[in-house]
C-alpha positions in Angstrom: 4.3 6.0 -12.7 5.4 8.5 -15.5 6.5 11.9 -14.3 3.7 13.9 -15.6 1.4 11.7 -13.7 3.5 12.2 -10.5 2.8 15.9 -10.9 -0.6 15.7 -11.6 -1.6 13.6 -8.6 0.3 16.1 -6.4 -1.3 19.0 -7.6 -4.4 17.8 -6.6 -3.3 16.7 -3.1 -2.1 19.8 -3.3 -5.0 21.7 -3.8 -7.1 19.5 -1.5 -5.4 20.8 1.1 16.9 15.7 23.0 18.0 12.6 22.9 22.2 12.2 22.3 24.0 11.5 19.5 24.4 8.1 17.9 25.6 5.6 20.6 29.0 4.8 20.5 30.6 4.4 17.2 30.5 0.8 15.3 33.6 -0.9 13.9 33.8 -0.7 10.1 30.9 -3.2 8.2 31.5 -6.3 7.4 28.9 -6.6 4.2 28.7 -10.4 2.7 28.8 -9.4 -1.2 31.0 -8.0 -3.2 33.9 -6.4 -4.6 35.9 -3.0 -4.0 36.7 1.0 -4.7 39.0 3.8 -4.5 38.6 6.6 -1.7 37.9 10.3 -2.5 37.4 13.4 -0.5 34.1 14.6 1.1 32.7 17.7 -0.2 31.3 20.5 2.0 27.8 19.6 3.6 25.5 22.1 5.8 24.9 19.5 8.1 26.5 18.9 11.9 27.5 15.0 11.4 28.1 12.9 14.4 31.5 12.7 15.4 30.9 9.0 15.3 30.0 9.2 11.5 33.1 11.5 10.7 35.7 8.7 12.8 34.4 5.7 11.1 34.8 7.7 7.6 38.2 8.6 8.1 39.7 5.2 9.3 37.5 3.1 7.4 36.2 5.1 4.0 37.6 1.7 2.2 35.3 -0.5 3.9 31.8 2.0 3.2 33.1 2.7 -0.2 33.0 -1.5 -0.4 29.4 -1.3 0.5 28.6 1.7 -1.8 29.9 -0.4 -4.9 27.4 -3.4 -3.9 24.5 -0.4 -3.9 25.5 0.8 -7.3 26.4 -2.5 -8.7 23.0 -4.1 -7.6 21.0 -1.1 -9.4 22.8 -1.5 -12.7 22.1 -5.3 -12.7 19.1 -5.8 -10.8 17.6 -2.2 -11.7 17.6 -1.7 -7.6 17.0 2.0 -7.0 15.3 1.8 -3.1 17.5 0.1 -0.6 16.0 -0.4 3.0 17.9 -0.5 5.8 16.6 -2.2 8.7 17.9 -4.4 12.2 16.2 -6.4 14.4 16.6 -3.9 17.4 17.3 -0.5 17.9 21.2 0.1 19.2 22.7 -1.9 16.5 24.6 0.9 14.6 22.2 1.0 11.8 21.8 4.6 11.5 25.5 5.3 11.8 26.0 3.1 9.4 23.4 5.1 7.1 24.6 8.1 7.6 28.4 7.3 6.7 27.3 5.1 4.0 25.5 8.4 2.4 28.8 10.7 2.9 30.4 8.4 1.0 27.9 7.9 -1.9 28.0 11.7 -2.2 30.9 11.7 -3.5 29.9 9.9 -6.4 28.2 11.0 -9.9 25.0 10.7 -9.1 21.7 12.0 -7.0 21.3 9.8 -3.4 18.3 10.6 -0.9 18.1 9.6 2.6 14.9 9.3 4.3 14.1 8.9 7.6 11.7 5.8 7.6 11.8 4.8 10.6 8.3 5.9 12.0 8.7 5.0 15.4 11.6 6.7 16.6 12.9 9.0 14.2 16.5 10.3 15.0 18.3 11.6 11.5 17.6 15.6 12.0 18.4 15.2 15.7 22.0 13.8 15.2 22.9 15.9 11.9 21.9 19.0 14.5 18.4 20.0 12.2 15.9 21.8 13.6 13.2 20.6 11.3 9.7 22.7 10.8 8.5 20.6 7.8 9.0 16.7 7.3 8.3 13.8 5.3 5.0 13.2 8.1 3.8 16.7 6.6 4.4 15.7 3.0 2.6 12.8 3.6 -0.1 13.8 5.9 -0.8 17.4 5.2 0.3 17.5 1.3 3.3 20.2 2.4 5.4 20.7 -1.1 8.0 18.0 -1.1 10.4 20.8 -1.6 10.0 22.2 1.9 10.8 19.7 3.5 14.0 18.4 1.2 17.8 19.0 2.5 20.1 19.7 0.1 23.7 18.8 1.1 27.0 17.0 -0.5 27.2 19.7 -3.9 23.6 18.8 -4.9 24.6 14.9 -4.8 23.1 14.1 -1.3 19.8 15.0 -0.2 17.8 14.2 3.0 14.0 14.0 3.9 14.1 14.1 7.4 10.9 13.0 9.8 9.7 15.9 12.3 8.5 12.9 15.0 7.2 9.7 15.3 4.0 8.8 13.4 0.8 7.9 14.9 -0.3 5.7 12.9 2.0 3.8 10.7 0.3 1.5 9.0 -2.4 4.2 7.9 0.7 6.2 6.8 2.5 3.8 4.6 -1.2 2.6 3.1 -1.7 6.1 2.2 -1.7 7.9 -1.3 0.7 10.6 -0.1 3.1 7.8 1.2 3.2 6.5 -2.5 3.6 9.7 -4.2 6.6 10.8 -2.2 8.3 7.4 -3.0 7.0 7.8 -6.9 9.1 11.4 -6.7 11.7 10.3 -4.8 12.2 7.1 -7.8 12.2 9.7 -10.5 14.0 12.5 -9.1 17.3 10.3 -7.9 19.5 7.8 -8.7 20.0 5.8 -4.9 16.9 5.7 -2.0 18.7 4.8 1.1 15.5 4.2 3.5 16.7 4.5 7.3 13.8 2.0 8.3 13.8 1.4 12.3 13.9 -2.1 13.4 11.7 -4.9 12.7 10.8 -6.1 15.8 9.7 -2.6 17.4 6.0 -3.4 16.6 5.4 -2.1 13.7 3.9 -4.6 10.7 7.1 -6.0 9.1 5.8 -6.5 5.6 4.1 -2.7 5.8 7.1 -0.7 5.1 9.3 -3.3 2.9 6.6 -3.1 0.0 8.1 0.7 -0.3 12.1 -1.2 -1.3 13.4 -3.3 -4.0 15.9 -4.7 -1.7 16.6 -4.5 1.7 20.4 -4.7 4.0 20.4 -6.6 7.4 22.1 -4.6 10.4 23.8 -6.7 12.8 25.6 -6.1 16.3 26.2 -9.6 17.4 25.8 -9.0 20.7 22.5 -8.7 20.4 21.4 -9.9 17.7 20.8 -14.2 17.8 21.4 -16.5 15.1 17.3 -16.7 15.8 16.5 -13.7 15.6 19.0 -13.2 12.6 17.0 -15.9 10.8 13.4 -14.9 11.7 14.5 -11.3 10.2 15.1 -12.8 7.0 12.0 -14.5 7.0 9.9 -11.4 8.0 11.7 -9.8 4.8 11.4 -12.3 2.5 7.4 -13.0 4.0 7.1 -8.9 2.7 8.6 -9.4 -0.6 11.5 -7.8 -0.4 15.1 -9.7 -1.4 17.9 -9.4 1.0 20.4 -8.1 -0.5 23.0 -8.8 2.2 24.0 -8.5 6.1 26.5 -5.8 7.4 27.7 -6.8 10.3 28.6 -3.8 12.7 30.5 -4.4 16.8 32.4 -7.0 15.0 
């Protein structure tokens, strides 16, 4: 959708208008793809990150930095911009692994957003220590100015679009025009779309959400996740259209 169109369409929506911290912290990834990088330094961020997050940077930048090159590569090959990242079950170490993967793609040239997509159980603002009064449910829902509800953070490199609480309807919310606007703004206005998208067996449609990435990563804590389950994951993504771009493997 060109950018002027993006900006007309909201316009007129526009004018029609304490849980803990991230369970304990997962051993570095082990993703299936790939080459290597270089480490840097983390530039200053507003946010409170877990303590998990901050450990698992420092001992193993190497290994996230390996998984950040596989993002980049994939989108100057495969012209991937939106990556979902999803597990079979919740406790897996997906969102830790988001969350460090996105301090460490901050460092690099170029504009990343992370969005809290997982509708059912939304936890990014709650373990980066926001106190959110406008999210991504009011930009979609209510027609809120995406800009109220955007976190800057990382120099301008890193932004996040946090979820204010679970959605009632999520299907209706991912089928809606204010769903596909955000992620038509959130194409155009960065480079990387890291989508922190809740498990897939945690009843919501499978398919529903996928249609939203070009490519999706597999989140895996062995012990609990089957070589069955593993498999019927793969199936439910590739049933929604959605490549698999790889598994990271975390409690490994």
């Amino acid at each position: 959708m060109p950018s002027r169109d993006v900006d007309r369409a909201l316009e007129r929506l526009a004018a029609q208008a304490p849980a803990s911290e991230p369970h304990a912290a997962p051993p570095p990834p082990h993703f299936r793809v790939g080459e290597r990088l270089a480490a840097y330094s983390v530039p200053e961020s507003p946010l409170t990150w877990p303590a998990t997050v901050l450990a698992l940077e420092e001992r193993h930048a190497a290994r996230f930095d390996h998984l950040a090159d596989q993002l980049l590569a994939a989108r100057q090959s495969r012209q991937i911009r939106v990556f979902l990242f999803t597990s079979c079950h919740r406790a897996e170490g997906r969102s830790t692994l988001v969350l460090t993967l996105a301090r460490r793609l901050a460092l690099r040239p170029l504009r990343t957003l992370l969005v809290d997509a997982d509708l059912t159980g939304p936890m990014l603002a709650h373990w980066l220590g926001l106190k959110v009064r406008v999210g991504l449910d009011d930009v979609v829902e209510h027609q809120i100015a995406w800009n109220e509800a955007l976190i800057e953070t990382g120099g301008g490199r890193l932004a996040l679009l946090p979820l204010r609480a679970p959605v009632a309807r999520p299907r209706e919310f991912l089928a809606s025009p204010g769903w596909s606007l955000a992620l038509a703004r959130a194409r155009r206005e960065f480079e990387l779309v890291l989508l922190d998208g809740g498990p897939l067996f945690a009843g919501l449609s499978a398919a529903a959400l996928h249609r939203a990435a070009d490519a999706a990563i597999l989140v895996l804590h062995r012990g609990l996740t089957s070589d069955r389950a593993r498999d019927r994951a793969v199936e439910v993504l590739e049933a929604g259209g959605v490549p698999l771009l790889g598994l990271a493997e975390t409690f490994v």
